[in-house]
C-alpha positions as CSV (number, residue, x, y, z in Angstrom):
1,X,-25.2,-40.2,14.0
2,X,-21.7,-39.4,14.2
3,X,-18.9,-40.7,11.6
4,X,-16.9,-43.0,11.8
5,X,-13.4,-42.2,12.4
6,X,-11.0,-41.9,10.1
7,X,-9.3,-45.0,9.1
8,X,-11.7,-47.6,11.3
9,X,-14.0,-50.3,9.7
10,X,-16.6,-51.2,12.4
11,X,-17.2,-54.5,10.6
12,X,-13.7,-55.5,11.7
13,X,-14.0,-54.5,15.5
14,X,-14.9,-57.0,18.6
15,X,-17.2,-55.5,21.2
16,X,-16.3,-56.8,24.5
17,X,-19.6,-56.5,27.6
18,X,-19.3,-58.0,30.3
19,X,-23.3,-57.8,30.0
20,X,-25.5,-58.5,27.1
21,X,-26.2,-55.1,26.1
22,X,-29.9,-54.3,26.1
23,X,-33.2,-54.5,23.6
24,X,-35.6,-52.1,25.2
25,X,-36.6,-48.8,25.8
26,X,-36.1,-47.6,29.1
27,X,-34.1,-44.4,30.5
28,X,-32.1,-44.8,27.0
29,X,-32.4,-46.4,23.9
30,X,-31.2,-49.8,23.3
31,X,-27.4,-50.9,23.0
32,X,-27.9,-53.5,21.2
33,X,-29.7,-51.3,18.8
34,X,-26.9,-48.9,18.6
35,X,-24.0,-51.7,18.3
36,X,-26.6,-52.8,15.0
37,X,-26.7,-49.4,13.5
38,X,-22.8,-48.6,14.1
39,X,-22.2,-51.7,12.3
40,X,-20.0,-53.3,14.6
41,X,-18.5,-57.1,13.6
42,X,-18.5,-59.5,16.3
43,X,-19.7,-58.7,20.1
44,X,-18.0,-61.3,23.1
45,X,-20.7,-61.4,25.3
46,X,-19.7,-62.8,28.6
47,X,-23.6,-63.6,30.4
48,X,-27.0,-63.3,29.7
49,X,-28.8,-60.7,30.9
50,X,-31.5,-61.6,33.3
51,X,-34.0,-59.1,33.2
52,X,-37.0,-60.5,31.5
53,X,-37.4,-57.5,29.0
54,X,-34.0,-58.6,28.0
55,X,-33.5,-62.1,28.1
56,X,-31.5,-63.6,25.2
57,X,-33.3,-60.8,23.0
58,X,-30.3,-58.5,22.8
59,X,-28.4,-61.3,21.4
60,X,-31.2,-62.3,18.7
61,X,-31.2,-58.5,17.8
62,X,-27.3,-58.6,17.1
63,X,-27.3,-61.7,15.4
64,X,-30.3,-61.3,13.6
65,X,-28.4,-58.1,12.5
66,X,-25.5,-60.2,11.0
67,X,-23.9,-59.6,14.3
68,X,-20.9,-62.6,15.4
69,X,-22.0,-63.0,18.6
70,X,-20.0,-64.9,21.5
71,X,-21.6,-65.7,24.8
72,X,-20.1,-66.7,28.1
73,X,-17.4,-65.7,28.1
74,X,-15.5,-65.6,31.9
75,X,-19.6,-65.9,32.9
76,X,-18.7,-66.5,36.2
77,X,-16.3,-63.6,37.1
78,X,-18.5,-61.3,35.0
79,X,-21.5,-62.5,37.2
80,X,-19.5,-60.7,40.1
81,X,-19.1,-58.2,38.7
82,X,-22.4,-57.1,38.3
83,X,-24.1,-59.3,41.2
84,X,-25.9,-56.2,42.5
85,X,-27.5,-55.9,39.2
86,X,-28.4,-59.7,39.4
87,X,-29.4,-59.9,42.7
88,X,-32.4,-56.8,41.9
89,X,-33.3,-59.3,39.2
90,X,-33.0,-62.8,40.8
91,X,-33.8,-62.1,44.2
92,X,-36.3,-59.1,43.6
93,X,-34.5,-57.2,46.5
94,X,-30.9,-54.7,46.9
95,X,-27.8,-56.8,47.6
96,X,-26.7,-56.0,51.2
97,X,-23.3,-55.2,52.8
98,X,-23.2,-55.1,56.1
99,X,-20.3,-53.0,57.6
100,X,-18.8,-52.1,61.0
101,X,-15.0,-50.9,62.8
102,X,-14.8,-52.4,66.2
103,X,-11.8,-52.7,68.6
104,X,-9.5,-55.6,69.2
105,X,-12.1,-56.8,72.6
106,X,-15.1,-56.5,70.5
107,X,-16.3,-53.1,70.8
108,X,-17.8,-50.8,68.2
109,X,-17.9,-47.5,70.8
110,X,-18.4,-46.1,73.9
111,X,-21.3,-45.7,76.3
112,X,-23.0,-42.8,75.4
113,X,-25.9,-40.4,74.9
114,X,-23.9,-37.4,73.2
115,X,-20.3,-36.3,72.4
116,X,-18.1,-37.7,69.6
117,X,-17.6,-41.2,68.8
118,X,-15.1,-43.6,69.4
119,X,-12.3,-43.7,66.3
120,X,-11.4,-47.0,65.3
121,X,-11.0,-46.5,61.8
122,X,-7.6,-45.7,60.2
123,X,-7.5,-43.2,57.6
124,X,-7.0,-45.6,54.6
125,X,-9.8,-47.6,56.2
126,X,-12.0,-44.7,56.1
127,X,-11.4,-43.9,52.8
128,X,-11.9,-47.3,51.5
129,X,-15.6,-47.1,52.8
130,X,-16.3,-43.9,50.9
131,X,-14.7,-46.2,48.2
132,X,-18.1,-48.9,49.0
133,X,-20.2,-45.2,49.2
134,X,-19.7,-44.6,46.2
135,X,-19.6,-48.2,44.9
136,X,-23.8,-48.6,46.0
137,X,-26.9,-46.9,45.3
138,X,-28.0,-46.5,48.9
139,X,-26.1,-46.5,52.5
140,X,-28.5,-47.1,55.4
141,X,-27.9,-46.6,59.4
142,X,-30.2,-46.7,61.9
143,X,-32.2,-43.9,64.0
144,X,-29.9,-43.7,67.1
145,X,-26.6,-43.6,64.9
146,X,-28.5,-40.7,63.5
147,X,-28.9,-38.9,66.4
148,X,-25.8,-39.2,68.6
149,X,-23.5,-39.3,65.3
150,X,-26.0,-36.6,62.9
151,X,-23.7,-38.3,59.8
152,X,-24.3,-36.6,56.4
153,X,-23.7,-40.2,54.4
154,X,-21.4,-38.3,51.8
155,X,-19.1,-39.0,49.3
156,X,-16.6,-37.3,50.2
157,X,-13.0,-39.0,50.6
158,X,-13.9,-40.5,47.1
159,X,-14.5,-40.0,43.4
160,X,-17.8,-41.0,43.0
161,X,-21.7,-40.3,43.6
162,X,-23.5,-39.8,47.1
163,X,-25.6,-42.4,47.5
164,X,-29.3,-42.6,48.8
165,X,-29.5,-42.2,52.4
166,X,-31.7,-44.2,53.9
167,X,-32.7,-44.5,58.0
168,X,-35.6,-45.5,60.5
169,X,-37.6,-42.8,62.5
170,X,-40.6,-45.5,63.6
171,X,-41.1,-42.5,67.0
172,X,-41.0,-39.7,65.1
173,X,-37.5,-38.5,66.9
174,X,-35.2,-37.5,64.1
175,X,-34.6,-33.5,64.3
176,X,-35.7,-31.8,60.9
177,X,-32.1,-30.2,60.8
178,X,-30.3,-33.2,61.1
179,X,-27.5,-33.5,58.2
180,X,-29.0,-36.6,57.0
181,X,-31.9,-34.2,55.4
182,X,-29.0,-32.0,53.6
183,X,-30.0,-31.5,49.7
184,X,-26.7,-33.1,48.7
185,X,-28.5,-36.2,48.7
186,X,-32.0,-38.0,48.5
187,X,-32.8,-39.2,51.9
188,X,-35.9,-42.6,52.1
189,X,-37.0,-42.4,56.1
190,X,-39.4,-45.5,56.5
191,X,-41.5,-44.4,59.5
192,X,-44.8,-46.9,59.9
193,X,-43.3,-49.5,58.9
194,X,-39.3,-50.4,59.6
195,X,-39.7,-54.1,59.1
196,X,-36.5,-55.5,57.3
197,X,-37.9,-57.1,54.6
198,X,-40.7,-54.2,54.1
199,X,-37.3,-51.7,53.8
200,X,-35.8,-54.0,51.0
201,X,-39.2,-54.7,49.2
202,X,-39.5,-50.8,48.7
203,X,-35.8,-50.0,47.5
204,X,-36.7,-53.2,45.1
205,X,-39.1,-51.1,43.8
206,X,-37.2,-47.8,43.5
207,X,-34.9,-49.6,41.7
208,X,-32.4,-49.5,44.3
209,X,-29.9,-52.2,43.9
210,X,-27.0,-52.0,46.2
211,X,-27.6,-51.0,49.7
212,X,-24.2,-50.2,52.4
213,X,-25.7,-50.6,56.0
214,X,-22.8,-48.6,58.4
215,X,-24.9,-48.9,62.1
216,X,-25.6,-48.9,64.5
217,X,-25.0,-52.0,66.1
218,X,-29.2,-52.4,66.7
219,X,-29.8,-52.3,63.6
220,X,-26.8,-54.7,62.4
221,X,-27.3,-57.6,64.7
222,X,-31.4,-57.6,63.4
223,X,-30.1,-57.9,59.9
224,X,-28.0,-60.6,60.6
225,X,-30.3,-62.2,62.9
226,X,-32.8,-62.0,59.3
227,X,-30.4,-63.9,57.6
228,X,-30.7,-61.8,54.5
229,X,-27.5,-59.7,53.3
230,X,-25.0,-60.7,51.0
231,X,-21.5,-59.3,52.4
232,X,-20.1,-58.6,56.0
233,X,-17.0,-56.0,56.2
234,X,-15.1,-55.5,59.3
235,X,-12.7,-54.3,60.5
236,X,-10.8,-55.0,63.9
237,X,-8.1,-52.5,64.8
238,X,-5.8,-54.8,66.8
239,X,-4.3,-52.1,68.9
240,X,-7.7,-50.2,70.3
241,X,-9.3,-51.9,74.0
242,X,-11.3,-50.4,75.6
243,X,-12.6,-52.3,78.1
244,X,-16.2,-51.5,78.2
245,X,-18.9,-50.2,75.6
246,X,-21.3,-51.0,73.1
247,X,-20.7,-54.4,71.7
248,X,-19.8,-54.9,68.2
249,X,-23.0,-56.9,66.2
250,X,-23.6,-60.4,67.3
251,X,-21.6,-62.0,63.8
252,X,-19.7,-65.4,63.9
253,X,-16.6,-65.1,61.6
254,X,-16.1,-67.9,59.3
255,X,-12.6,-67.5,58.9
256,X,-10.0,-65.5,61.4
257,X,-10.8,-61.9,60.8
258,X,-7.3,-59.7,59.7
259,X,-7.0,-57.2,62.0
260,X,-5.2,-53.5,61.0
261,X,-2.3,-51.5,61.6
């Protein structure tokens, strides 16, 4: 147990969580059981956690304690914040973002069955999706994107983790060498089974919560056409045409989509 620091009573401190800390034993001992034994005053709470083994029972710990304990506080906007976490809980499944870069006359790239891709992405674009990388738990594409593309799914314009790479290989096609199988990451292929809701039932139960889907545009327009995601990010560079290609994913935009410089 470490000391306290010189000059600080704990009794007289406010604990701010966006998330009421926890009451059981699972990767790590409880936080609420800490916040008890460091003998901390008051703890602003701002929502319930909804994990059953939790519940409310973080908050009886504290207060049972002698714990001041506040609770929701900005519940809403600390909701958002952790609606992955929420949406593993609530809806027993990952919360989806979709996310694609197609041209200003609805393309996503070129016709083709090798060579490099089209680039619609700007630089700062680019580095904003290894921002969402490293944001989620898992980023998912589909087999052809793995083949013509061979994508590592890194990290790498971004502080943060790699996430769980995650594809479809229902023929059997996808070369053992392909990056997507580098040790710089754990890679889920689902292979007898590729059904949507089959993919997001088993990262349920890996614990996955988050999952980035980048492509291809198959894969996309079957998601959408399930209904079940959360998010859709595009982006529409408003100088690129091309004419002619693979079409961007079959999405209705509620609003006027802002396209980039």
């Amino acid at each position: 147990e470490e000391a306290h620091p010189e000059g600080i009573d704990y009794k007289q401190c406010t604990l701010y969580v966006s998330l009421e800390p926890c009451s059981h034993y699972g990767k790590t001992p409880p936080c609420a059981e800490l916040i008890v034994r460091k003998g901390i005053g008051r703890v602003v709470v701002g929502c319930l956690d909804p994990n059953p083994q939790v519940a409310g029972r973080g908050v009886r710990m504290m207060q049972e304690a002698g714990i001041e304990v506040v609770v929701g506080v900005m519940e809403e906007a600390c909701k958002a914040l952790n609606k992955r976490f929420f949406c593993l809980q609530e809806k027993k499944r990952p919360y989806v973002i979709l996310k694609w870069a197609q041209t200003a006359d609805g393309y996503i790239d070129v016709r083709r069955e090798s060579g490099k891709p089209l680039v619609i992405s700007t630089p700062l674009m680019k580095q904003l999706v290894h921002q969402q990388r490293a944001e989620n738990m898992a980023i998912m594409v589909g087999t052809r994107t793995v083949l013509l593309d061979n994508p590592r799914l890194l990290t790498t314009h971004w502080s943060g983790r790699n996430p769980v790479r995650v594809t479809l290989d229902r023929r059997g096609v996808l070369p053992a060498e392909s990056r997507i199988f580098s040790d710089e990451s754990e890679t889920i292929v689902y292979k007898e089974n590729t059904d949507w809701q089959f993919v997001l039932n088993d990262l349920a139960e890996r614990n996955i919560h988050s999952l980035l889907v980048e492509g291809g545009a198959a894969l996309l327009n079957t998601i959408l056409e399930s209904g079940v995601y959360d998010e859709v990010h595009v982006e529409v560079a408003k100088d690129v045409e091309i004419g002619n290609g693979v079409k961007a994913p079959n999405y209705v935009f509620k609003t006027k989509p802002q396209v980039v410089d």
